[in-house]
N, CA, C and O of each residue as an XYZ file, in Angstrom:
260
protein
N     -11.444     10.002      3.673
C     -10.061     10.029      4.092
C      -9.361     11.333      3.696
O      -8.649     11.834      4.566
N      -9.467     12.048      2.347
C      -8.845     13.471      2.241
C      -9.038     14.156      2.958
O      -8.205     15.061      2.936
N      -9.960     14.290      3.886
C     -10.204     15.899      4.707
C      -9.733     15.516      5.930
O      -9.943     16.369      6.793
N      -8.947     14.144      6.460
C      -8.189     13.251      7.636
C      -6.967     13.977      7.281
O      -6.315     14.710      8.025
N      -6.667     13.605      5.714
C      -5.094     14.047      5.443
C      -4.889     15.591      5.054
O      -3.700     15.827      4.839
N      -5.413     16.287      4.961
C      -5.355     17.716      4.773
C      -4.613     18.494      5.782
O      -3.840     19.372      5.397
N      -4.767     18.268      6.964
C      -3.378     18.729      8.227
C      -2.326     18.248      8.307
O      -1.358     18.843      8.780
N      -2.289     16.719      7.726
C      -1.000     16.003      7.656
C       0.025     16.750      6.297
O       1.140     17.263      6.382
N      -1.166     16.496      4.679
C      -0.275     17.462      3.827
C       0.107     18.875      4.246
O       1.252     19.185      3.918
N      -0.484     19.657      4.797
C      -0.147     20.840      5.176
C       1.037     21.146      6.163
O       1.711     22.173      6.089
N       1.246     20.042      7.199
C       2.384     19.943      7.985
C       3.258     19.415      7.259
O       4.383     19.795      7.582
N       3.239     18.485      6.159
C       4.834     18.120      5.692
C       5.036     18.886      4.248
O       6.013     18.668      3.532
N       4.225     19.600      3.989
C       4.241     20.818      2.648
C       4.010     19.730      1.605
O       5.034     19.154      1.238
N       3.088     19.417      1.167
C       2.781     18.445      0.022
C       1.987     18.824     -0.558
O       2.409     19.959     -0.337
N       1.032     19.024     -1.240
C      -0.209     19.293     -2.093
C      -1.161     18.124     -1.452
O      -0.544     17.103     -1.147
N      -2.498     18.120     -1.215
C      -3.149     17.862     -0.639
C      -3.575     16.384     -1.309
O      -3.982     15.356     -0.766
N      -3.295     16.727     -2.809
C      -4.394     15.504     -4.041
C      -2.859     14.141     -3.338
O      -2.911     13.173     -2.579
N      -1.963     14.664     -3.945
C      -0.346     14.169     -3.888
C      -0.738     13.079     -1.935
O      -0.642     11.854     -1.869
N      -1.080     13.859     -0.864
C      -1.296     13.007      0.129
C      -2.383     11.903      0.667
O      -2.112     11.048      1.510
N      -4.109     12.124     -0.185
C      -4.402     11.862     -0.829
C      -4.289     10.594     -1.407
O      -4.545      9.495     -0.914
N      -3.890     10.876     -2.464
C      -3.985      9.788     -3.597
C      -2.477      8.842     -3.932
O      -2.347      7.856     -4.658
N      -1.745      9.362     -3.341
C      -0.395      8.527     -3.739
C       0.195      8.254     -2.163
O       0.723      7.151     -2.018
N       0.166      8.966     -1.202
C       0.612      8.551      0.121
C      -0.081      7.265      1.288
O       0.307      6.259      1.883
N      -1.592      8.260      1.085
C      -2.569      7.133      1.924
C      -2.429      5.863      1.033
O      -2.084      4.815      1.579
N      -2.627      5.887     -0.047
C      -2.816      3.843     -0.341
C      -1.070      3.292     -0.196
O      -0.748      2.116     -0.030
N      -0.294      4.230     -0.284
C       0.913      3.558     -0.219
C       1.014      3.161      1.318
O       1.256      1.980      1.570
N       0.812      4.252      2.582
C       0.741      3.534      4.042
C      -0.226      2.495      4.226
O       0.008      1.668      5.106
N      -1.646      2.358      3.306
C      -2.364      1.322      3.801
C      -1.932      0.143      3.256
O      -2.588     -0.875      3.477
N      -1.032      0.105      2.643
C      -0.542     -1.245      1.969
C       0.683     -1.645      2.234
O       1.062     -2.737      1.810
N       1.638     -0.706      3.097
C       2.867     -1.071      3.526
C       2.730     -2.135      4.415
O       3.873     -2.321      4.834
N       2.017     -2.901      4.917
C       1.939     -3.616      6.064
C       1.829     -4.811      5.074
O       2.388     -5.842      5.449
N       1.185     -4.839      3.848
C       0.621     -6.149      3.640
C       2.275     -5.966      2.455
O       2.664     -7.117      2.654
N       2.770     -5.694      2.014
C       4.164     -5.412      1.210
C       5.349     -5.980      1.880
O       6.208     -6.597      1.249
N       5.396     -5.803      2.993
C       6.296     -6.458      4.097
C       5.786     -7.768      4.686
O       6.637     -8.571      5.068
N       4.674     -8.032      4.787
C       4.686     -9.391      4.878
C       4.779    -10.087      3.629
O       5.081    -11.265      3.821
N       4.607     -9.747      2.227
C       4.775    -10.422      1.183
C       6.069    -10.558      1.050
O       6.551    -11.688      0.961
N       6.852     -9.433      1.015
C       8.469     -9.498      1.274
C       8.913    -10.345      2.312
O      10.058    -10.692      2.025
N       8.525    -10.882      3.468
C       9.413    -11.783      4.583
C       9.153    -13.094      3.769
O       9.993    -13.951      3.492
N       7.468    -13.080      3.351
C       6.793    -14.260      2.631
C       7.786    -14.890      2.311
O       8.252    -15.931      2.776
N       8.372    -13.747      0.871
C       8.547    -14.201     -0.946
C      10.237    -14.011     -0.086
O      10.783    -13.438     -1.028
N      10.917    -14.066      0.572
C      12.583    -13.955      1.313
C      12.543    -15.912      1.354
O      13.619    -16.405      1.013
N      11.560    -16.814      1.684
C      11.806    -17.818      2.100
C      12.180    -18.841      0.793
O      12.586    -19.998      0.905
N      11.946    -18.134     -0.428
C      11.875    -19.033     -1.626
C      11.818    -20.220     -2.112
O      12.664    -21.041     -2.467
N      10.338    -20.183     -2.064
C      10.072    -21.912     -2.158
C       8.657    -20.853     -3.168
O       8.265    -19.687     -3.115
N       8.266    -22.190     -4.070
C       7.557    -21.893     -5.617
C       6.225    -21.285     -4.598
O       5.941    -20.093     -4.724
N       5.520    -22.045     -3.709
C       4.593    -21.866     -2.831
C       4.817    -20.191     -2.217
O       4.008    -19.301     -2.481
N       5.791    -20.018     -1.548
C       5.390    -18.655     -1.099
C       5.635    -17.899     -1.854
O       4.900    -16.916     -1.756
N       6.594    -17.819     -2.888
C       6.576    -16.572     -4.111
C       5.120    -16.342     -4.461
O       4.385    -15.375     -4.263
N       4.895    -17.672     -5.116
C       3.167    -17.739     -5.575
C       2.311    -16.638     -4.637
O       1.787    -15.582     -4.988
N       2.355    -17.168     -3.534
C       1.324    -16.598     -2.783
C       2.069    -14.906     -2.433
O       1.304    -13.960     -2.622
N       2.776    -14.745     -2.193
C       3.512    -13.263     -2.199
C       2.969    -12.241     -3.390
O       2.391    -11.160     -3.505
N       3.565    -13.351     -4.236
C       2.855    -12.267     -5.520
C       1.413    -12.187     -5.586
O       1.047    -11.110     -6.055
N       0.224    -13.180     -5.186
C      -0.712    -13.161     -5.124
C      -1.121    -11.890     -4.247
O      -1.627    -10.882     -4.739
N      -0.935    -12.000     -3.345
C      -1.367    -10.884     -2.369
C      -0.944     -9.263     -2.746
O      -1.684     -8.378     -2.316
N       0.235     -8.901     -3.538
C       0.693     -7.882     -4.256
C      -0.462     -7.151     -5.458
O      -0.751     -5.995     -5.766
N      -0.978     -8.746     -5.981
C      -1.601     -8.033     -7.094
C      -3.142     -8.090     -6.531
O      -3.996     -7.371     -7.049
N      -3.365     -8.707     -5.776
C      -5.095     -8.444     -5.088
C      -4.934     -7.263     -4.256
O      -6.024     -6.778     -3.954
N      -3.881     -6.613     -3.766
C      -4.300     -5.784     -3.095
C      -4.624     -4.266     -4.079
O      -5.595     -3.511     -4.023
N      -3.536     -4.215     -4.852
C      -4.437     -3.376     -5.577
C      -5.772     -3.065     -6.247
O      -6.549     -2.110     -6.284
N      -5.698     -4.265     -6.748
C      -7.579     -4.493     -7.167
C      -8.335     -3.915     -6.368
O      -9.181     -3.026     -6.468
N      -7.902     -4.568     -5.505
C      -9.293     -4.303     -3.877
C      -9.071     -2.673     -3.792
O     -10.200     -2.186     -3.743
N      -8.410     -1.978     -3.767
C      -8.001     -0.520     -3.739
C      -8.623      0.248     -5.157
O      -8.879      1.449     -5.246
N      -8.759     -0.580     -6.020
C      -9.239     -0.301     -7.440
C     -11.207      0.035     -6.879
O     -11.818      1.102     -6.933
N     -11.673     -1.246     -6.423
C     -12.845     -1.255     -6.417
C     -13.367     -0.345     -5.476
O     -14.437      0.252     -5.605
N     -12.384     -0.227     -4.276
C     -13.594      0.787     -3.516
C     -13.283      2.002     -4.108
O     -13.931      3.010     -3.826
């Protein structure tokens, strides 16, 4: 994936590690962040639970590969 984002950092002036390592996992996880957020909006013990569940597995899973 760095040598994907290397034209992207270079077009928005970023340092390359910075697009990389703190941008790409933040866009690949915005999708699953917003559905935990509409989730965890309905507040009932059940979807917080599971909201937060999905918050903290997704990093893991980002940990392991």
């Amino acid at each position: 994936m760095p040598p994907t984002l290397q034209p992207y950092a270079s077009q928005v002036s970023v340092p390359p590690f910075y697009a990389a390592f703190v941008l790409a996992p933040l866009a690949s996880n915005a999708a699953g962040a917003m559905a935990s957020y509409k989730y965890a909006t309905k507040k009932t013990q059940k979807t917080i639970t599971v909201s937060l569940a999905a918050l903290e597995g997704a990093p893991c899973m980002d940990n392991t590969l």
